[in-house]
N, C-alpha and C positions, 0 to 999 in steps of 0.2 A: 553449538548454536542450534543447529539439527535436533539435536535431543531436547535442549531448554523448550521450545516452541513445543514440539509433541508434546512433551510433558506438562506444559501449560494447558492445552487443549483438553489432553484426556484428565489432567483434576478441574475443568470448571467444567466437565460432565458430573462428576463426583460431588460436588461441592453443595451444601446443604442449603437449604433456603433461610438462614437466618439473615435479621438483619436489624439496624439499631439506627433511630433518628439523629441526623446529625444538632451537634453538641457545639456551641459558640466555638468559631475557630481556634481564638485563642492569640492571637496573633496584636498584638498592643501597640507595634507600630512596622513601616515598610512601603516598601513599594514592587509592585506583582507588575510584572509586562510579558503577556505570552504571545508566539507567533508560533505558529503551527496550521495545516489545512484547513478548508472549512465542510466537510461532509459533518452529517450530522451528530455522528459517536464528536468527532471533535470539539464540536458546537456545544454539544451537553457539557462536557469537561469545563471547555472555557465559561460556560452559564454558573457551574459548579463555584469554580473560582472566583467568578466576580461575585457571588453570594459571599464571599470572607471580608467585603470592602466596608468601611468604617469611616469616619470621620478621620481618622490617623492612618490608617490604612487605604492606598490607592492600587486599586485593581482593577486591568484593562486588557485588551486582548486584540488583535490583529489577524485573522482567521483567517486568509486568503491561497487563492490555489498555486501564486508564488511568492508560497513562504520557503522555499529553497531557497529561490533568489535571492532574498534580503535575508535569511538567519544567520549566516557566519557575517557579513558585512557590521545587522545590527547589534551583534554580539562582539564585537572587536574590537569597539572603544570603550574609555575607560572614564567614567563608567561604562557599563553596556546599558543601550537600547532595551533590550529585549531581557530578561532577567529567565526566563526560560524560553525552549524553543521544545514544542513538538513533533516529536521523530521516529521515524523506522528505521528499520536495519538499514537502509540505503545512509538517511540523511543523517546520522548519529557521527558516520564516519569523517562527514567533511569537518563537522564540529570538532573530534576529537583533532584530527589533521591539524587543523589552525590554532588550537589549546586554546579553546573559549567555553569549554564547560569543565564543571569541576568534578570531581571526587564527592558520593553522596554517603559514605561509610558513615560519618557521622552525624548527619540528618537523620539515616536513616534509624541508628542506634539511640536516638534521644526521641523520633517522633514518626517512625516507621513501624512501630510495633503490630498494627493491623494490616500489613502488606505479607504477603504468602511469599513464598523465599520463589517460587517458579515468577516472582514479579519483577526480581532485583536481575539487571542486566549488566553481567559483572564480566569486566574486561580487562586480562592481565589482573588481575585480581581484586581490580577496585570497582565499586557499582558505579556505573554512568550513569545512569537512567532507569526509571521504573515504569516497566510495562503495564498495561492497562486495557489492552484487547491484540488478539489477533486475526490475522485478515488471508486472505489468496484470490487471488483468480480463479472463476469456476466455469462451467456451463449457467446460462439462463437462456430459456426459452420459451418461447411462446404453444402453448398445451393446444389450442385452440386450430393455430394456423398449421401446425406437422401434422396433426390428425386432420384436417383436410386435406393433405400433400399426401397422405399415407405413409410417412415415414417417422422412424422411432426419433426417442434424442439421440443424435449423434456420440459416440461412444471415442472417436476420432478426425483429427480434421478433415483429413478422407473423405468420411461418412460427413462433415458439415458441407462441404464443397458441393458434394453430392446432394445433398439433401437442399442447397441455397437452388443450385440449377433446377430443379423440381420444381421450387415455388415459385420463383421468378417467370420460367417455362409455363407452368398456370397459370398466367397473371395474379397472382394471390398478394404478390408485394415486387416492388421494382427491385428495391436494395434488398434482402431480406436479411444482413448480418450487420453487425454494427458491431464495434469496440472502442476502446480509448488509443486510436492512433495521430495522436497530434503528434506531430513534429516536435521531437524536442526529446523532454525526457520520455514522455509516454509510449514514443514510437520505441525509443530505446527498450522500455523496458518490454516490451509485447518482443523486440528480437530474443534478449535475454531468457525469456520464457518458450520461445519456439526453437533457440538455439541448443537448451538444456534436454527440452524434448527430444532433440534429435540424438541425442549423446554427447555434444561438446563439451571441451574445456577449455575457459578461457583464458587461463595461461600456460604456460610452458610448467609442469611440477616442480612444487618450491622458489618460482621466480618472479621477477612479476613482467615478463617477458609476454607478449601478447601472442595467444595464440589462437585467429579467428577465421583468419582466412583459409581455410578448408572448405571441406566436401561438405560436412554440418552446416557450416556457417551460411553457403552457397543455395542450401536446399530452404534453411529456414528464413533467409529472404523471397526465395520463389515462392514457397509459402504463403508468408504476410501477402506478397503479391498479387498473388491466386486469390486470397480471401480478398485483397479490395476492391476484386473487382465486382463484389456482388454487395460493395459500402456505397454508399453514399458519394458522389464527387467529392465532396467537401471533407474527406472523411481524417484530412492531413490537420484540420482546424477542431476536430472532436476529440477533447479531454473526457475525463470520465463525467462532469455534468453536461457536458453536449451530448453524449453518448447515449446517458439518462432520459434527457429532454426528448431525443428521437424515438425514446424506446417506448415513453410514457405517451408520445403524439400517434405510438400503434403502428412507426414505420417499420421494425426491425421484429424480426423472430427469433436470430439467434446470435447470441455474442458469449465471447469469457467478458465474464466483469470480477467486482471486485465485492468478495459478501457482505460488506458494511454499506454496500450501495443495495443491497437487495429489499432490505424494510421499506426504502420510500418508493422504490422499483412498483412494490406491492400496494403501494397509498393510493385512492383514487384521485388525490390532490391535484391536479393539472394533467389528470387523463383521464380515463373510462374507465366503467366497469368493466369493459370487457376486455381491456387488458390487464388491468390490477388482478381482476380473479382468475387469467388464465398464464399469470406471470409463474414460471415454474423453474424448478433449480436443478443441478447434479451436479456427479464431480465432474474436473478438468477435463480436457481432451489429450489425448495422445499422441503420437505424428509418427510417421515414420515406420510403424511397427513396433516402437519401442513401446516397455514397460512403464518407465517415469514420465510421471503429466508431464505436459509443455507447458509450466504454472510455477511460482515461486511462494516459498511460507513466509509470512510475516509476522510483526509486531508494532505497534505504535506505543509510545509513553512520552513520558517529560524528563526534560535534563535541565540543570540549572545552570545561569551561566558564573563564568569565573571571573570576569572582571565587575563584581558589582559587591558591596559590603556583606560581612556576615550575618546582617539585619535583614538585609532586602533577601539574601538568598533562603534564610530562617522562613522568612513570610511566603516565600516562591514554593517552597518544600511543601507548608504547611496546606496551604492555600489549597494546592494542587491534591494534593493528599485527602482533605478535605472533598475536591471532586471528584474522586473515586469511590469515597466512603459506601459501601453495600447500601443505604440507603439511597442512592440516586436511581435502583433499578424500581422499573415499574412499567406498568403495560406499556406506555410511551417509548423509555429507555430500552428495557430490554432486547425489541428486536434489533436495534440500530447497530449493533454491532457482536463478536464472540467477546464477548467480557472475562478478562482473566480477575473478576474480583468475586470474592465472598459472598456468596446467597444467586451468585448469576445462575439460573437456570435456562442452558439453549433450547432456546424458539425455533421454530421451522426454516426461517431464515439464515439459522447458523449452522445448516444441512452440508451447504457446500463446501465451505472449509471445514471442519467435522472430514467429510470423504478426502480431500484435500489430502490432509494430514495421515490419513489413512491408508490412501495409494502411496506413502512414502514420498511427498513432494518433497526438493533440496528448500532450505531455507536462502534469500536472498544472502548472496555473500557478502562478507564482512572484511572485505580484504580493506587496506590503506587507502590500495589504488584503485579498487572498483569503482569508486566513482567517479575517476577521471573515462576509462573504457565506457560508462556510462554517457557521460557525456560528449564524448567523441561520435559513441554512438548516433546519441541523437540530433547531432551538427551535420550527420552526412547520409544517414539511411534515407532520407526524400527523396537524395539525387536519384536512389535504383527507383524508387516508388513510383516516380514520375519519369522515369524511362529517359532518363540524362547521363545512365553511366553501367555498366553492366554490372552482375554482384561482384565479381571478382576487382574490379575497379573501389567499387563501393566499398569493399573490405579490406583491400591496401590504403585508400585514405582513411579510415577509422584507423590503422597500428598505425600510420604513419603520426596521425593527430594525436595517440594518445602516445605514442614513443617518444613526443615529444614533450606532450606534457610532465610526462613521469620522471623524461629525463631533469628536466625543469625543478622538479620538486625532490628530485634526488634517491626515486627509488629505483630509475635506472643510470647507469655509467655509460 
């Protein structure tokens, strides 16, 4: 998985600038239903696809920021809901877990032909899903407000800690850090990235036995800790467009975000010039001393679902496929995300992940049961946040929560 991602990365630096006007889908009859995020790389895709819709042809799209919640639910009757769902490496897993997406081999073989093999995301040997951009958590900060503070970008969280008390100590900003730490999965995934920094592992080797509650695990809650104290109050309710919104209203100087949030980061749209022009980027942070970011690699693409006719799934394929086509890049599209398609050339905005990739960040895991540890996570990391439980508490109820679920679904005895 590790390599797949690199390798994606380093051929759409390679990758030539051609490109071809999209050609009538082709598609004569169906019905398209996608639910996936709604930042804007996913926005264009979904725009993409409902450009296939017809008279016989019904294309529709459901963009929301819980389309976790509802993908496996909308995908699990029969017919399904939802005729595709857009996914990362996180949310690919629960889909496969509950067999509601299919096998794309032979989509892909009849009308994949313009998809780069670094696109096909093939598991146990059959493609689930085809990738369409990749993404990470990076450094963003504010060029304008450190150089008044006298201090560099932070190289470490260390050096952000440091560097927040500086600004704050100047009156220059109350909060001066912000990130996506909502409650829930966000917070989860901000431990996962500051857990990995520190060197953990989160299971037992070859088990899926949890193993969190450690010295790592202990350190990268004080951590997150330490950094909210210089967030916002509120900072337990900021997803990554809360996150956005404070960054674009000029409260925050520094955060990891996410580099397909960096394009509109950069928009004057609903903020200033003077923070759109002094919005600035780098690679991840480090913790601990360690070598590997406290950051995770991803991917986004489309899966199709299995309970819905070979018509509708034909049209889902097509459709979708269609919203990737190299012609959808253009000054607008291209920054919005790293583009694993044909003719993408990266923008300044796809700096961070570019470094990302380069420090040798882990790819989010792909395990069964990562995403139950996930969500265990984020049902119970508040209690330490808000100072209701100490970490060592905090990280017995997440194995306990997730021992139980695993047990539940039988990948533990």
């Amino acid at each position: 998985m590790k390599s797949m991602i690199k390798t994606a990365l380093v051929g759409a630096l390679m990758l030539a600038g051609s490109s071809y006007a999209y050609a009538d889908c082709g598609i004569s009859k169906g019905r398209v239903s996608i639910v996936g995020n709604e930042f804007p790389a996913i926005q264009t895709v979904g725009k993409g696809a409902m450009a296939c819709a017809t008279d016989s042809v019904e294309v529709k799209a459901n963009l929301t920021a819980d389309h976790q919640k509802i993908n496996v639910q909308g995908m699990s009757n029969n017919p399904a809901e939802y005729t595709s769902a857009i996914v990362a490496n996180s949310s690919i897993v629960a889909l496969m877990n509950e067999d509601v997406i299919r096998p794309l081999d032979d989509l892909v073989e009849k009308h994949g032909g313009k998809l780069k093999s670094n696109q096909l995301i093939t598991i146990d040997g059959k493609v689930m899903a085809v990738a369409f951009m990749a993404n990470a958590q990076h450094l963003v900060y504010r060029k304008d407000i450190l150089e008044k503070a006298g201090i560099a970008p932070p190289k470490t969280y260390e050096e952000m800690l440091a560097g927040a008390k500086k600004i704050k100590d100047m009156g220059l900003l109350e909060y001066p850090l912000g990130g996506p730490y909502k409650a829930g999965w966000n917070l989860a995934q901000e431990f996962n990235n500051m857990y990995i920094g520190y060197g953990g592992e989160f299971f037992e080797p070859g088990t899926a036995k949890v193993s969190i509650n450690n010295e790592q695990g202990v350190k990268a809650l004080e951590m997150m800790k330490a950094l909210s104290e210089y967030m916002n109050p509120d900072y337990l309710t900021h997803d990554s467009n809360a996150t956005s919104a404070e960054w674009k209203a000029g409260n925050v100087a520094m955060m990891h975000m996410w580099g397909s949030r960096v394009g509109p980061l950069r928009d004057t749209e609903g903020s200033s010039k003077e923070v759109s022009e002094n919005t600035a980027i780098d690679a991840p942070l480090t913790v601990g001393g360690g070598s590997v970011p406290a950051t995770t690699l991803w991917w986004d693409g489309f899966t199709v679902a299995k309970n819905i006719s070979d018509e509708d799934a034909e049209a889902t394929f097509i459709a979708l496929t269609k919203a990737i086509d190299p012609s959808m890049l253009n000054d607008e599209t291209s920054p919005q995300a790293v583009w694993l398609i044909d003719g993408y050339k990266p923008t300044p905005a796809a700096e961070g992940v570019f470094k990302t990739a380069g420090m040798g960040a882990k790819p989010y895991p792909m395990r069964p049961f990562q995403g139950l540890l996930h969500t265990a996570l984020g049902a119970e990391i508040a209690d330490f946040m808000t100072g209701k439980e100490s970490a060592e508490k905090t990280l017995a109820d997440v194995e306990a929560a997730y021992t139980a679920a695993a047990t539940e679904k039988g990948f533990l005895k």
